[in-house]
N, C-alpha and C positions, 0 to 999 in steps of 0.2 A: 572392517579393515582399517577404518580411519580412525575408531580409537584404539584399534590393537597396537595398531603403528604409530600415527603420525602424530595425533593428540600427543598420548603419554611420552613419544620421545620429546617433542615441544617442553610438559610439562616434565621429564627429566631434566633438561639441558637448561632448564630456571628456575629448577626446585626451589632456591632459594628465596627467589621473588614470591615464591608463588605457597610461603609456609604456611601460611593463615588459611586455614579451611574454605573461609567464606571468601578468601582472594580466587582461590583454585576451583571452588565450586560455580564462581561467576562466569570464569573465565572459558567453563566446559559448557556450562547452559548458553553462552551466546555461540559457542561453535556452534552447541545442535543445531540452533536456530539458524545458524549459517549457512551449514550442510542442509538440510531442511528446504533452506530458500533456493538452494544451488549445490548443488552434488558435485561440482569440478572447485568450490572453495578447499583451498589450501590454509591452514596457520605456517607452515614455512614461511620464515625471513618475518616473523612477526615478534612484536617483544611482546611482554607483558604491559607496558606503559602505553603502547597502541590500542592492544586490545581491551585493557582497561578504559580508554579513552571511547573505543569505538561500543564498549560493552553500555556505557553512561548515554552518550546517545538513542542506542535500541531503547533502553530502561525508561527513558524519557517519553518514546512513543507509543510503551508498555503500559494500559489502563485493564484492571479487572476489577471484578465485583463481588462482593460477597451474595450470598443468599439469591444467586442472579439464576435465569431458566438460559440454561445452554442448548444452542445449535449445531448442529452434527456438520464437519467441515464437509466442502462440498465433495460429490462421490467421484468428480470426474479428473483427479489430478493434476487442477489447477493450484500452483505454486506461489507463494508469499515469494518477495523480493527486498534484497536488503544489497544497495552501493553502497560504497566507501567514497569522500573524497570525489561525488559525483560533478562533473562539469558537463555541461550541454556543449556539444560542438557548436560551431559557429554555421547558424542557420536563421532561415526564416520559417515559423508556422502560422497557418490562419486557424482561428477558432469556429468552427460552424456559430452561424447565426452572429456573430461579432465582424460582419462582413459590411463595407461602406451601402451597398443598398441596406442593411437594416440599420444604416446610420453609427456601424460601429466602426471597430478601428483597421478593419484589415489585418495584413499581414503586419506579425512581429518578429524583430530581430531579435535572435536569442544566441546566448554564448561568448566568448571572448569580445570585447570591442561593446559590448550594449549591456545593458544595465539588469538584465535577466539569462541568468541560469549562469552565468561567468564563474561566482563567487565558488570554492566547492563546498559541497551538502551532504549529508548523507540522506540515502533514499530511500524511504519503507516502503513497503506495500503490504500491510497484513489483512488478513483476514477477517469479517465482523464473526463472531462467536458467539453471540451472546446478545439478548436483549436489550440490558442495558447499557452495555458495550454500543448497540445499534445507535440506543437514544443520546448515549455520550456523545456520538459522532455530530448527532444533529445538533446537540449543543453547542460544539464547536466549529460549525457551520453557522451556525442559527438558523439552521433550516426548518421546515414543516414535520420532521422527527423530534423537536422537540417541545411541544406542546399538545400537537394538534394527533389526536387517539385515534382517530380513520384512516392516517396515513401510519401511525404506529403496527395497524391491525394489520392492513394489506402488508405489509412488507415483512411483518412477523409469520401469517400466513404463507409466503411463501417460503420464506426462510426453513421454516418448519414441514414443507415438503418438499425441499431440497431441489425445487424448480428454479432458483435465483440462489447466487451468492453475494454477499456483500462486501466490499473491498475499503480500507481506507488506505489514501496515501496522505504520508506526511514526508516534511521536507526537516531535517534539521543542522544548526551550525553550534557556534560558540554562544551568538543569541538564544539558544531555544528550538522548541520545535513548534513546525505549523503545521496547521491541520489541512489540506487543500484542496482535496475533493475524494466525495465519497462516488463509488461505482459500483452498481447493479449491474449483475451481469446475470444474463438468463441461460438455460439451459434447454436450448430446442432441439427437435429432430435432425435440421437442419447445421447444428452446432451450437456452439458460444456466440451471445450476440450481446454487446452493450445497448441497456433498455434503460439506464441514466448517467448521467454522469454532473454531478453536482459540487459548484465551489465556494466560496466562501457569500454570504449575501454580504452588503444588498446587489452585489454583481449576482452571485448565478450560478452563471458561465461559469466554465474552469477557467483559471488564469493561464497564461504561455505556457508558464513553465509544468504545471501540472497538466497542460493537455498533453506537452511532449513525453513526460514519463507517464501519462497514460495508454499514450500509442505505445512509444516503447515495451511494457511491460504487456501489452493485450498482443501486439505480434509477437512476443516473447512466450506466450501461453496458448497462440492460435484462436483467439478473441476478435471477433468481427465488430471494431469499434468503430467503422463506418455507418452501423445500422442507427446508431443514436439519433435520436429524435426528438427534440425539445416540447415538440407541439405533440407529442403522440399520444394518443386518447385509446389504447388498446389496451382490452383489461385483460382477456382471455389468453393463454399462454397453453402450447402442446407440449409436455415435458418429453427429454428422451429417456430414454430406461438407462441407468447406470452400469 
């Protein structure tokens, strides 16, 4: 119904704008990817100058591969995420383990008035799909996905029996975009349970603003990202049936 209707009236009422093929064909692939991420997305009250704008951000945090072994998205209809123009309300979050007994920093202000999450961003969260898709991530972490073949193995392993999915979120503005933590999330009997959550080294940690749109987007998907565990040394995992 939303390209019978709402698309193609959109793309009548700006045919113009919209004469160049590869204008018009950009402008339908970032819908899908919108609807996709969110099924109550509207293009209503949108130009083509927005969504061009907003279509150049996605594209940004858009990497594929050639010749690359793909992963089957995960079975349980957990959803990719994509804000516009995101701003953090005006809060405070604490990071697990970034707490004044382990000598860190405690709670952070985030939002209007302090110097994280104010600015607005656009906000991903896709999917890992693909192997080197996986390793690209750790590159841009510089995490232990990118050199190190025993943590490549395990997590390809799981990926490839659809017990774990892999998440990247990035943040993007006028600057560019960042890459700012990668998230395992497992699939047990019991539910969805985050079993990492990793941010740029040499911190680690997620930063503020990437642990709040990782809560955000795990209650938004019924993701128990309370279970994370930095120190956790369990290797054995009970899948549920899809």
């Amino acid at each position: 119904a939303f390209f019978d209707k709402e698309a193609l009236t959109w793309c009548a009422t700006h045919f113009e704008e919209l004469a160049e093929p590869a204008t018009l064909g950009a402008a339908l692939d970032y819908f899908c990817e919108r609807k996709r991420a969110d099924p109550s997305y509207s293009c209503a009250g949108r130009t083509p100058k927005t969504v061009a704008e907003a279509s150049e951000k996605f594209a940004l945090s858009t990497t594929v591969f050639d010749d690359d072994e793909a992963f089957l998205p995960n079975a349980y209809g957990l959803r990719p995420m994509i804000l516009e123009n995101a701003v953090i309300p005006a809060s405070n979050v604490s990071v697990p383990y970034d707490e004044p007994y382990n000598f860190g920093h405690g709670p952070y202000a985030l939002g209007p008035g302090s110097d994280r999450g104010a600015s607005p961003k656009t906000v991903r969260v896709e999917e890992i799909l693909s192997l080197k898709r996986l390793i690209f991530e750790g590159q841009q972490l510089d995490n232990c996905l990118e050199d190190r073949r025993s943590s490549q193995v395990k997590y390809v392993l799981r990926a490839r029996q659809r017990t774990s999915s892999f998440w990247s979120f990035t943040l993007s503005d006028d600057d560019g975009t960042s890459y700012v933590l990668l998230l395992e999330v497992w699939h047990l009997r019991r539910g969805h349970v985050v079993r990492q959550a990793e941010g740029q080294r040499p911190r680690t940690l997620p930063s503020p603003e990437a642990w709040y749109w990782m809560m955000h987007w795990c209650d938004r998907e019924g993701v128990d990202w309370s279970t994370w565990d930095v120190y956790s040394r369990l290797e054995a995992i009970y899948p549920c049936e899809p």
